[in-house]
Structure formats: structure tokens, C-alpha cells
C-alpha positions in Angstrom: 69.4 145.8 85.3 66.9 143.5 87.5 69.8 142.0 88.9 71.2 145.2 90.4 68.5 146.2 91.4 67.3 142.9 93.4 71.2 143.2 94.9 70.3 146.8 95.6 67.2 146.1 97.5 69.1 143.1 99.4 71.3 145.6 100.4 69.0 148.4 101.9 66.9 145.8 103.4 69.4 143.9 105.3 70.9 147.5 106.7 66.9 148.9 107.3 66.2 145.8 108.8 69.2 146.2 111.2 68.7 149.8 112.2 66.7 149.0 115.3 69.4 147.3 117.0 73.3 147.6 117.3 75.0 148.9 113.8 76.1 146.0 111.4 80.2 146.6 111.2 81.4 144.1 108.2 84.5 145.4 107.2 85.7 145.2 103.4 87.3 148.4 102.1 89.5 149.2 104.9 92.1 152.1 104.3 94.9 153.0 107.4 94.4 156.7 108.8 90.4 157.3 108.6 90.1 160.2 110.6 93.4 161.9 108.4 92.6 160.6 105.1 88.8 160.8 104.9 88.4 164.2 102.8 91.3 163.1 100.2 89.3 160.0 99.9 86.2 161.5 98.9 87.7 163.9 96.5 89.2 161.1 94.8 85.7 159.8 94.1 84.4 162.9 93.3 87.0 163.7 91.1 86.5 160.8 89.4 82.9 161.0 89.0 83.7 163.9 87.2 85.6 161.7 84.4 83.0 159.8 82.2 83.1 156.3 82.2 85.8 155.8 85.5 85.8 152.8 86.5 87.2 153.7 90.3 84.3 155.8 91.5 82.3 153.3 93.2 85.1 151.4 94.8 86.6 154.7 96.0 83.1 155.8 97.4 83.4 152.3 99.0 86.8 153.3 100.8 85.4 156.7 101.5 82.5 155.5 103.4 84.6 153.0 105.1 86.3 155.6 106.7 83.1 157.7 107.9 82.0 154.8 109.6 85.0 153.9 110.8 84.9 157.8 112.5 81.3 157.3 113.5 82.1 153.9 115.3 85.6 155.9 117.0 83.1 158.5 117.9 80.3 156.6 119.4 83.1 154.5 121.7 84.3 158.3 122.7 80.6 159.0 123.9 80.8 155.7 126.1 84.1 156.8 127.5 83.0 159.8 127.9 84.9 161.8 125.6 82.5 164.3 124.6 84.9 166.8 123.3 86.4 164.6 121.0 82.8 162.5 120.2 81.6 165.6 119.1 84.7 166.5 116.8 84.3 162.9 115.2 80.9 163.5 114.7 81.8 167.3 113.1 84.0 165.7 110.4 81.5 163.0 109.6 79.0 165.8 109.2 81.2 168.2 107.0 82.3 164.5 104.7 78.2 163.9 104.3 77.6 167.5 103.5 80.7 167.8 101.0 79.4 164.6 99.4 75.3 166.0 99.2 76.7 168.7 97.7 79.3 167.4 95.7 76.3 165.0 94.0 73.8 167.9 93.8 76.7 169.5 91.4 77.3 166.6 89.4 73.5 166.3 89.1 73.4 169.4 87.3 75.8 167.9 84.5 73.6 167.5 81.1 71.4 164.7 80.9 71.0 164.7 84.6 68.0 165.6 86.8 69.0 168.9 89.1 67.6 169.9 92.2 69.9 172.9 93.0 71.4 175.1 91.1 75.7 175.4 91.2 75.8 179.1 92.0 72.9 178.4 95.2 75.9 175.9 96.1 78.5 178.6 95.9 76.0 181.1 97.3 75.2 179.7 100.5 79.4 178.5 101.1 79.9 182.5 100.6 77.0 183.2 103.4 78.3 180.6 105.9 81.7 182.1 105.6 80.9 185.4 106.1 79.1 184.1 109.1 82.0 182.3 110.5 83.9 183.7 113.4 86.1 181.1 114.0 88.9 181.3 111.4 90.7 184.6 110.6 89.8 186.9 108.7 92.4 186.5 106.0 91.6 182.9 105.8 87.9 183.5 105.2 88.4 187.2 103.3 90.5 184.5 100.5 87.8 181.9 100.5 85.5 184.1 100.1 87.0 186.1 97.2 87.8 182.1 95.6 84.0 181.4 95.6 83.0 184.7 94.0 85.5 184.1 91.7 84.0 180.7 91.3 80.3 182.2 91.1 81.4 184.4 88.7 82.6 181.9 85.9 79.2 180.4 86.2 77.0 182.8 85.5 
């Protein structure tokens, strides 16, 4: 366990130590297709954290962050070209992957023996809220995930 850990702390120190300056881009999990493949690569790994004792999750985290900073790096050379419009599309799907992810971990946190901060149904909740929010899909496509979420709060309580 001390060795993990002391490789742990090599690892957030050299990254720390580097955000100052330019990002540190060493490449070892690369996929094809980031930008297309990013949200099927995450719920691989959460899928599989779901499954005790899966040997995959961590590698497929791996690949899945691979790709988000592959997006982030295609989005910060769309900034210096000035390519705003799709900069700040990048930018929305890394957003959307990191907040998938939170809450995917926030779930899995509340499996037994685990240490929960949020509860599911606040999860579900606050997608339900956001939805009915959201003007920018139509209406059928937010009246059926809407009605899938209830239907998913329901079963939980």
C-alpha cells in the first residue's frame, strides 16, 4: 500500500508541479476518434466499475481521460486559431464527460461499504430539473427523458 501511494504522490506532484507552465502531453493510452468515442469510453469504465473485482476499470478510465485531453488540447489549438464556435463545443463535451463521471462516482459511492456524499434520487432529481429547464431539444425528446428519470427515481425510493 506505501508503494501506491508514494507512486500516487509522484504522480500528482509532477502534474501540480507543471500546472504553472504549458500542459505536460505524454501520450500512452491513445484510442482513434476522441471527440466521437469519448462517452462510450467512459461508460465502459463505469460500467465496469459497477462489476466487482474488474480488472479493466482503471485502464479504461486511462483511455477515457486520454480522450478528454485529447478534446481539451483540440480545443485550446481552436482558441489560438480562433475558432471560438468550435473551442467552445470542445470545451462543452469535456464539461458534460467530467460531469457524467462526478456523478457517475458520487453513485457508485453510495454502493454499501462506501462513503456517500449525495444521495442517488438528488442525482436523478436535479437531471429532471435541468431538463425541464432546457429549451434546446424538443419537447418529445425531453417529455421521454424526463418520464425515464421518474421512472428511474421511482425504483429508488
Amino acid at each position: 500500500m506505501a508503494q501506491i501511494q508514494s507512486l500516487m504522490r509522484a504522480v500528482i506532484n509532477f502534474y501540480n508541479f507543471n500546472n504553472r507552465n504549458a500542459p505536460i502531453v505524454i501520450t500512452r493510452v491513445k484510442e482513434h476518434d476522441s471527440e466521437n468515442m469519448f462517452m462510450a469510453r467512459l461508460e465502459r469504465a463505469i460500467f465496469d466499475s459497477c462489476e466487482e473485482g474488474c480488472k479493466a476499470t482503471p485502464s479504461r478510465y486511462a483511455i477515457w481521460g486520454e480522450d478528454i485531453r485529447s478534446i481539451s488540447i483540440s480545443a485550446k489549438e481552436a482558441m489560438k486559431n480562433g475558432n471560438i464556435d468550435k473551442a467552445e463545443k470542445l470545451m462543452n463535451q469535456v464539461i458534460n464527460s467530467m460531469g457524467a463521471f462526478i456523478d457517475a462516482q458520487l453513485i457508485l459511492s453510495n454502493l454499501p461499504g462506501n462513503i456517500n456524499f449525495v444521495k442517488d434520487k438528488d442525482i436523478i432529481k436535479s437531471y429532471i430539473a435541468s431538463l425541464q429547464e432546457n429549451n434546446e431539444v424538443s419537447e418529445s425528446e425531453k417529455d421521454y427523458l424526463i418520464d425515464s428519470m421518474k421512472e428511474i427515481m421511482n425504483s429508488i425510493e
